[in-house]
C-alpha positions in Angstrom: 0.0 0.0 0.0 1.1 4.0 -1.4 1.5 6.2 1.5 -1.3 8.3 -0.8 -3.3 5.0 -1.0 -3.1 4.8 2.7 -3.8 8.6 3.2 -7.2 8.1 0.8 -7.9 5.0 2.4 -8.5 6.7 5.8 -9.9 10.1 4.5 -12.3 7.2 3.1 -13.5 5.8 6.3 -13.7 9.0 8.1 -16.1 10.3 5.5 -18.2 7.4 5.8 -18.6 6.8 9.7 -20.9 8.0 11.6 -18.4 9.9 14.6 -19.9 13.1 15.1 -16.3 14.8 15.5 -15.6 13.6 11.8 -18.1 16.2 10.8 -16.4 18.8 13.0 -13.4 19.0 11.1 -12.8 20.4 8.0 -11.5 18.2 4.5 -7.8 20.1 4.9 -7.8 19.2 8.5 -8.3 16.0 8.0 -6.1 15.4 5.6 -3.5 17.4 7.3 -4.2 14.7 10.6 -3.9 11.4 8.5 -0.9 12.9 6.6 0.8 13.2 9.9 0.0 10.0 11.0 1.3 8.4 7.8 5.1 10.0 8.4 4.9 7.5 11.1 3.4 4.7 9.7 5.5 1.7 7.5 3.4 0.9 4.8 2.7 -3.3 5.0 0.8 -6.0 4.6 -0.6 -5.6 7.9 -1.3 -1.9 7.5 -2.9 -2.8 4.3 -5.1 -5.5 5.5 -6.1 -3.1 8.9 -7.0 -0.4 6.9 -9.4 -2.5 4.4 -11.3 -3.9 7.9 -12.0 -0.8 8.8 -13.3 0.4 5.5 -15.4 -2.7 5.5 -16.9 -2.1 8.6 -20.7 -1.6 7.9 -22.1 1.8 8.7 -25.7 2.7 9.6 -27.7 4.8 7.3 -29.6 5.9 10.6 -29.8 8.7 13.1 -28.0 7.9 15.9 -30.0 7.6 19.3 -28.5 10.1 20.8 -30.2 13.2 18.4 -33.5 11.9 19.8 -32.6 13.4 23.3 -32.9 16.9 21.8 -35.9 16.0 19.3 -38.7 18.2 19.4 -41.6 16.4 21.6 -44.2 16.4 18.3 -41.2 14.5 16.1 -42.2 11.0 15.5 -39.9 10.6 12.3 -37.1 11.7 11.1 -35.0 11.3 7.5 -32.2 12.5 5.8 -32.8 14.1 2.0 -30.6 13.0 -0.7 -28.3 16.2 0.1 -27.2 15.3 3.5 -29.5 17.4 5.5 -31.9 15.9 8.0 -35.6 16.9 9.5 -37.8 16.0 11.9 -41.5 15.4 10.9 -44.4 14.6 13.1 -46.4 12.4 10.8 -44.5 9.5 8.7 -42.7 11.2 5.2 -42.6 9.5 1.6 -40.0 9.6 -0.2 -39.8 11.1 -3.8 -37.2 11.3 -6.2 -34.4 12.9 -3.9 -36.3 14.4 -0.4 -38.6 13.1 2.0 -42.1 14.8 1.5 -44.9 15.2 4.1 -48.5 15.9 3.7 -49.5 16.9 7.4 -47.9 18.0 10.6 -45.2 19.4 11.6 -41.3 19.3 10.2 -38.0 21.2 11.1 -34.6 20.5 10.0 -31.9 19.2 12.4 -27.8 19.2 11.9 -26.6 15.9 12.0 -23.6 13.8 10.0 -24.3 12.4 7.2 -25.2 8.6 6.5 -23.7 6.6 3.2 -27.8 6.4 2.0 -30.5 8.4 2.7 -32.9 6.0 1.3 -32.6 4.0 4.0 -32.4 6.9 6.7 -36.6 7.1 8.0 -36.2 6.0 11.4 -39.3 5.8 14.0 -38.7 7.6 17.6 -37.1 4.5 19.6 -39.6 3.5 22.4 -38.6 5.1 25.8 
């Protein structure tokens, strides 16, 4: 494995996770962390072989728990469009072509990372 492969590899897995401090930090940032990090690294079999686990670690394409804490009390749903940004609806959305669309009730929007599909993001409030 290319000390570039290596560095793309990681920029890779950090896009595509779901750690909210991933969406803290800026592209140049990141890159600027990894690149560091690969000064010290000797680029092997076993590097190679640890980095492709962790790319092939499934990620959910839902909203982590913890948003729900700080939902508003009326949200019973809650979806992220085909661009990345997420809202809370009362009533159960639909999707269509690249949004989730609503008939009645309420909806806001919320900031929250990004998941690898949003056609698989509408999520029910968990049972308390």
């Amino acid at each position: 494995m290319t000390r570039q492969e290596f560095i793309a590899s990681v920029l890779y897995s950090l896009a595509t996770s779901d750690i909210s401090e991933v969406t803290e930090m800026t592209l140049k940032e990141a890159y600027d962390l990894v690149n560091d990090r690969a000064n010290e690294v000797d680029f092997d079999d076993d590097l190679k072989n640890a980095t492709l686990a962790i790319i092939d670690t499934p990620v959910s394409d839902k909203l982590p728990d913890e948003y729900w804490e700080d939902a508003p009390k009326w949200a019973e749903w809650v979806a992220m469009d085909e661009s990345g940004k997420w809202h809370w609806y009362e009533e159960k959305p639909y999707k269509n072509n690249f949004v989730w669309l609503w008939d009645f009730g309420k909806c806001c929007i919320l900031q929250a990372p990004p998941v690898p599909d949003w056609t698989k993001s509408l999520t029910k409030r968990p049972k308390q």
